[in-house]
C-alpha positions, 0 to 999 in steps of 0.5 A: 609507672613502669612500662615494658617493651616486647620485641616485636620480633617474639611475635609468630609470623602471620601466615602468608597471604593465599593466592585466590584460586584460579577458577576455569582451566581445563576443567572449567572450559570442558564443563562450558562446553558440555553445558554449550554443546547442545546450543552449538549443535542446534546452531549448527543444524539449524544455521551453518550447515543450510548456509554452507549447504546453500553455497554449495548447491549454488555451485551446481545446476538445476538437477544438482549434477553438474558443476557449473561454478558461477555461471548461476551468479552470472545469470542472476545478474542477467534475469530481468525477473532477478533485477526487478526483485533487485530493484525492489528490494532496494525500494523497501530497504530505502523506503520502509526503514525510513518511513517507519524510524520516523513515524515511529519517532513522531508517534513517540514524541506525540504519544508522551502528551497523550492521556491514555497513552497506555492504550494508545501504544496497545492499539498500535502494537497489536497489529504486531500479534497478528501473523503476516498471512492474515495480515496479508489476506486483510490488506489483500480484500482492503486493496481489491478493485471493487468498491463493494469489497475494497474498502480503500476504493469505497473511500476513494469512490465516495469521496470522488462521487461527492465533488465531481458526481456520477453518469446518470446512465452509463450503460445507455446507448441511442437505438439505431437507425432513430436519428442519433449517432455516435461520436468519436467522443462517446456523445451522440448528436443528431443531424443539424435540421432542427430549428427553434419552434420544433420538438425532437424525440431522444430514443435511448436503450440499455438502461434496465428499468430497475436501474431508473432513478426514482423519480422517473416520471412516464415520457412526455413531449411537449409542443415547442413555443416560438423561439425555443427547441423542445424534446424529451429523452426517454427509454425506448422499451415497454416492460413486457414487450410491444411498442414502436421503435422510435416512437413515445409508447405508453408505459416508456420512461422519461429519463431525468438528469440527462445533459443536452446542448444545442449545437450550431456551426460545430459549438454548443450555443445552449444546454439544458437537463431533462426533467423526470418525464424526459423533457427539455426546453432550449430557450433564448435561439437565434433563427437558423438550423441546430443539432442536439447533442447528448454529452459524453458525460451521460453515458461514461462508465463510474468511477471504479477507484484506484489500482492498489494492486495493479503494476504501479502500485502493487509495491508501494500498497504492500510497503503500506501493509507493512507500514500498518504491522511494524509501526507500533514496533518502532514507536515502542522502542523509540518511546522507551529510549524517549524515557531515558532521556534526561529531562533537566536539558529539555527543561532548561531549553524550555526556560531558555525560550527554545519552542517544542520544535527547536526542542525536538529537532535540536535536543531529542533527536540528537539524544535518541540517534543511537536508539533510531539507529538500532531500530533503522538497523533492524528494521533493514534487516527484517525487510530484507526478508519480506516474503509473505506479504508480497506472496500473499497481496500481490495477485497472480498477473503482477506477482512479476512485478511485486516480487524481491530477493525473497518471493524469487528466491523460492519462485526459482526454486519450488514455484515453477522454476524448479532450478535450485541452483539459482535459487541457492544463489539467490539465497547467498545473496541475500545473505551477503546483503543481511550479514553487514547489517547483522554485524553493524548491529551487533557492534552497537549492541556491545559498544552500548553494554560497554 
C-alpha cells in the first residue's frame, strides 16, 4: 500500500478573515437622534423650560419687572404660612411613606395565606382607579362634623352614646322666677327650705313636646309620706297655649329620666330619677332642711363626635385619606418582590424550628429591603407633591393650617397671593427637595438591571 504525501503549502490560502462591520458612526447617531428629536422636543417644552422659566421668575417680584435676586428665598424663609407648609410637609415625608411600606408589607405577608387573595388585592387596589378629586370629596363628607353626614363621627357617636349615654333634655332650662336657679356648673337647685314630709314642683322649659320621650306620661305630684321629699319634674307649658306659670296644668308633661339629688350642707345626701309622670321620691332623710338639685348632666349638649377637619387634626385625617388611595399600591409591589422570594430558605427556617415571626423579621424583610426601599422612594416622592387632597379636604378657615409646599405654592401665586415670584421660589424648592430622591431612585433602578 502506498501512501501519497501532499504538501500543504500547494493549498490556496483561505481568505483572511473579515472585520465585523462596525454599526453607528455618524450616520447611526444622526439617525438616533432624528427618531429621539421629537422626545427630546416634548421633554423640553413640557420639563426644562418651566424648570428654567420657574428659576427665573423666582428671581424678579410679584409684577415680574424688577429684579429682586434672592430676597423671594429670603422671605420664603420668614412667612409663617411657608414654615407651616414646611412643617407639614415634613410630617407627610416622615409619616405617610412609613405607614404605607409597612402597611403594605404586613398586607403582603398576610395577603399570601388568604384564599381569595386574587379579589383581596382587587378591592385594595381600586381606590387607586378613583381620582384624588373624588377621593377628596368622599373623605371631605366621611370627615364632616355632623354625625347625620359624617360617617366617622356616627361611629364615634354610636359608640360613645353606647357606654357613657346621653342628656335626656339638653335644651331644658328651669322657668324663672319658680324657685330654680343656675349654677356655675349648668345644675339648677333650689333654696335649701325643704324638709322630708314636703313635695316640691320642678318647672322646666325649652323642651318641644315632640322632643319627649315616648313614654312620657301627664305630670303628677304625689303627696310626700313622713320620712321622705316627693316632687315631680314637668314641662311647664300647655300645647295651645293657657295655664299658670309655675303651676301643674292639665295637658303638662312629666319629664321621665331626669336625675335629682337632695343636698344638705353643700353635699348630696340622696338621688333619685323621675318616673314618666315626673315624679320622685327621696327616701331614707334625716330631720332637717334640704335643697334639690337637678345635675349638670340633665341638661349637657350630646356629643357631637370629633374634630376631623378642625386644626389639630385636619393633617393627620388627610394623611388617612391618603392612607385609603396608596395602600393597595404598596401592597402590590411589595407582594410581587414577596414572589421572587426563594422559598427553600423560608423552608429551611421552618425545619430548623424558627416561628413565622422569626421568619418574617429575620428572612423576609431583609430579602425584600431592596423592594421596601423602591416603594419608600417612591412614595416620598409623590407625597412631596400632595396637593389635591389637601386643597380639596381641608375647609376654608384651616386651609392655613393644612397647607404644604404644594397648595402654598399655588395659594402664593393664583390664590389670592398673586405674587409669582414667591410662588416661583417655592416651586424651585420643591424641586430641589423632589430631585435627590429622583436620582436615589434612578441609582437603584440601573444597579438592579445591572
Amino acid at each position: 500500500m502506498t501512501v501519497t504525501l501532499t504538501d500543504d503549502t500547494s493549498r490556496p490560502a483561505p481568505p483572511p478573515a473579515s472585520k465585523p462591520r462596525r454599526r453607528g458612526g455618524p450616520r447611526g447617531r444622526a439617525v438616533a437622534v432624528l427618531f429621539a428629536l421629537p422626545a427630546l422636543l416634548l421633554l423640553g417644552a413640557l420639563v426644562v423650560y418651566p424648570v428654567l422659566f420657574s428659576i427665573g421668575r423666582s428671581l424678579f417680584d410679584a409684577s415680574g419687572t424688577r429684579f429682586v435676586g434672592a430676597d423671594n428665598y429670603t422671605e420664603m424663609f420668614h412667612d409663617p404660612a411657608t414654615l407651616k407648609a414646611v412643617r407639614n410637609t415634613v410630617l407627610w415625608v416622615v409619616i405617610a411613606p412609613a405607614l404605607l411600606t409597612g402597611l403594605g408589607l404586613i398586607l403582603a405577608v398576610l395577603v399570601e395565606k388568604v384564599r381569595w387573595a386574587t379579589a383581596f388585592k382587587l378591592l385594595m387596589f381600586m381606590p387607586m382607579a378613583v381620582s384624588f378629586l373624588a377621593a377628596g370629596i368622599i373623605f371631605r363628607l366621611a370627615y364632616d362634623e355632623d354625625p347625620d353626614r359624617g360617617v366617622l363621627n356616627a361611629a364615634v357617636v354610636s359608640v360613645h352614646d353606647a357606654f357613657a349615654g346621653t342628656s335626656p333634655y339638653p335644651t331644658a332650662r328651669a322657668r324663672e322666677g319658680q324657685g330654680l336657679t343656675q349654677q356655675k356648673d349648668g345644675s339648677y337647685r333650689t333654696g335649701a327650705n325643704l324638709s322630708p314630709g314636703d313635695t316640691a314642683t320642678l318647672p322646666l322649659v325649652g323642651v318641644l313636646p315632640a322632643d319627649l320621650p315616648s313614654g312620657a306620661k301627664p305630670a303628677t305630684a304625689r303627696p310626700a309620706a313622713p320620712g321622705e321629699l316627693r316632687g315631680v319634674a314637668y314641662l311647664d307649658f300647655v300645647p295651645g297655649g293657657g295655664g299658670t306659670q309655675g303651676a301643674i296644668d292639665r295637658g303638662e308633661s312629666g319629664l321621665p329620666g331626669m336625675k335629682v339629688e337632695a343636698v344638705r350642707d353643700g353635699r348630696a345626701v340622696a338621688s333619685a330619677t323621675t318616673a314618666p309622670d315626673g315624679s320622685f321620691a327621696l327616701t331614707g332623710l334625716a330631720p332637717g332642711s334640704y335643697a334639690l338639685k337637678l345635675p349638670a348632666a340633665n341638661f349637657a349638649q350630646p356629643y357631637d363626635g370629633i374634630s376631623w377637619l378642625g386644626p389639630t387634626l385636619v393633617t393627620p385625617a388627610i394623611i388617612g385619606a391618603y392612607l385609603w388611595i396608596w395602600t393597595g399600591f404598596a401592597m402590590v409591589l411589595i407582594g410581587a418582590g414577596l414572589s421572587t422570594l426563594p422559598r427553600d430558605a423560608l423552608e429551611a427556617a421552618r425545619m430548623d424550628g424558627a416561628d413565622e415571626w422569626q421568619i418574617f423579621r429575620r428572612i423576609t424583610v431583609p430579602l425584600l429591603a431592596p423592594v421596601l426601599t423602591v416603594v419608600f422612594v417612591t412614595l416620598v416622592i409623590n407625597v412631596m407633591k400632595v396637593f389635591d387632597l389637601v386643597y380639596i379636604i381641608a375647609p376654608g378657615p384651616v386651609q392655613e393650617d393644612a397647607t404644604v409646599l404644594a397648595t402654598q405654592m399655588w395659594l402664593v401665586s393664583f390664590g389670592g397671593g398673586n405674587d409669582q415670584g414667591l410662588g416661583s421660589a417655592l416651586g424651585v424648592l420643591l424641586l430641589l427637595l423632589v430631585v435627590p430622591a429622583m436620582v436615589f431612585n434612578v441609582r437603584r433602578f440601573r444597579r438592579s438591571q445591572r
